[in-house]
DRENDO-1510 file (C-alpha; in Angstrom, 1 decimal, always signed):
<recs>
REC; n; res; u; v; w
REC; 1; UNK; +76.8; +122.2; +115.4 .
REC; 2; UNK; +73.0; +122.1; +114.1 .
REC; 3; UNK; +72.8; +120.4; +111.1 .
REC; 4; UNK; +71.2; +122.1; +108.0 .
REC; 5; UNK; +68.8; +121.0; +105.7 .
REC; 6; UNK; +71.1; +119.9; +103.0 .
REC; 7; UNK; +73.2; +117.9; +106.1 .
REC; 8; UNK; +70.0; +116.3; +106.9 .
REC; 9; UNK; +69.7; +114.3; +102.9 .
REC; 10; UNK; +71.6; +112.2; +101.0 .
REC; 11; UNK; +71.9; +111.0; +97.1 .
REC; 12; UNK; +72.4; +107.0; +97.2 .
REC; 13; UNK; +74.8; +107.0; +94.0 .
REC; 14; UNK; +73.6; +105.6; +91.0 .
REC; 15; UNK; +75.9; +101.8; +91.1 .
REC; 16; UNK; +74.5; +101.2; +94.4 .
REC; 17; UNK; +70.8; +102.1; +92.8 .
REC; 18; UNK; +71.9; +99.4; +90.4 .
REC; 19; UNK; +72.6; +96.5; +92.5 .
REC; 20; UNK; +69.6; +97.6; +94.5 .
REC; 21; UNK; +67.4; +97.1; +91.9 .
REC; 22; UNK; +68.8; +93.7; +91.1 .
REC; 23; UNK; +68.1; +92.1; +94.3 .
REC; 24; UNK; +64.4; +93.2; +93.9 .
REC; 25; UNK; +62.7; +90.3; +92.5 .
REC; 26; UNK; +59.4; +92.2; +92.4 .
REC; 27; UNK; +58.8; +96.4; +92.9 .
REC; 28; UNK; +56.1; +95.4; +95.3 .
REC; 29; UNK; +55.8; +97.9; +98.4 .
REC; 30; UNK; +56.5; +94.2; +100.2 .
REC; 31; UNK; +59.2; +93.6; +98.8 .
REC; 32; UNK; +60.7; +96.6; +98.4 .
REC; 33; UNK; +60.6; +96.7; +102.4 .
REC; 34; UNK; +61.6; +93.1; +103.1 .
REC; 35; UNK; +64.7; +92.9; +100.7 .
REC; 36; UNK; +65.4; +96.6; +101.1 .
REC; 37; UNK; +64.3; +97.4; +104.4 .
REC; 38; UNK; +62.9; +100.7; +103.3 .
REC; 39; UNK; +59.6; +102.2; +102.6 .
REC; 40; UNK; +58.2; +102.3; +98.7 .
REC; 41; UNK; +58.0; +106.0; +98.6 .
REC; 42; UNK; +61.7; +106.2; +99.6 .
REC; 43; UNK; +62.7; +103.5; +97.2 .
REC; 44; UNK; +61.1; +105.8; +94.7 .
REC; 45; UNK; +62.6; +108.8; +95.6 .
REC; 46; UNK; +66.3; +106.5; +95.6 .
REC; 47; UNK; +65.6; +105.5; +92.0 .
REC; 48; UNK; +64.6; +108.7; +91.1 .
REC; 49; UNK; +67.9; +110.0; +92.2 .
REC; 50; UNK; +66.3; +112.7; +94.4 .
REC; 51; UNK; +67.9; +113.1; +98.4 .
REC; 52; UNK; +66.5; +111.2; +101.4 .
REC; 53; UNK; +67.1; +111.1; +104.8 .
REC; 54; UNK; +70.6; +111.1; +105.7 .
REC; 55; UNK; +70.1; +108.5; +108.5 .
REC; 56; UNK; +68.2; +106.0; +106.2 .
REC; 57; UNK; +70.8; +106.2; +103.2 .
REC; 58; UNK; +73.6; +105.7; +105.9 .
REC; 59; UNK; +72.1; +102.7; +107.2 .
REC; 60; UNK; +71.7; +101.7; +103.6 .
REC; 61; UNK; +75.2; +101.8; +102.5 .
REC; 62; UNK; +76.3; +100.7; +105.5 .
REC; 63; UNK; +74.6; +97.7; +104.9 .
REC; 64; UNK; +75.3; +96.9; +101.6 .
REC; 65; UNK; +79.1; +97.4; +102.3 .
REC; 66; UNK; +79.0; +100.8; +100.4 .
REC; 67; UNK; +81.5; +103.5; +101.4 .
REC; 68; UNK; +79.7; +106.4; +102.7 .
REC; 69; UNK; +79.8; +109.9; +101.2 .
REC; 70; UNK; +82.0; +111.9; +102.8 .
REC; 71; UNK; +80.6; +115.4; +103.9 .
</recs>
């Protein structure tokens, strides 16, 4: 099966967002990338609690031992 748009995104929930933001010493695009491992325009979109790619939130959770949304 194809996936479809809204398969494609996810929303990181908001307690994740949380202890996200408390590892972040700075908001720097740097940092953001180093600590994070993700770009500043989709650490913005995160915190804004708007969808991102799929593949990039599942890598997230995965690696901050989150359980994964089920579809």
């Amino acid at each position: 099966m194809i996936p479809t748009k809204r398969d494609d995104v996810l929303v990181i929930p908001p307690t994740v967002i949380l202890a996200m933001r408390e590892m972040l010493p700075r908001q720097s695009k740097d940092c953001v990338m180093e600590v994070l491992g993700v770009s500043s325009n989709t650490w913005t979109k995160i915190k804004r609690g708007e969808a991102i790619r799929r593949s990039t939130g599942e890598r997230l959770l995965q690696r901050f031992g989150h359980d994964l949304p089920r579809a």
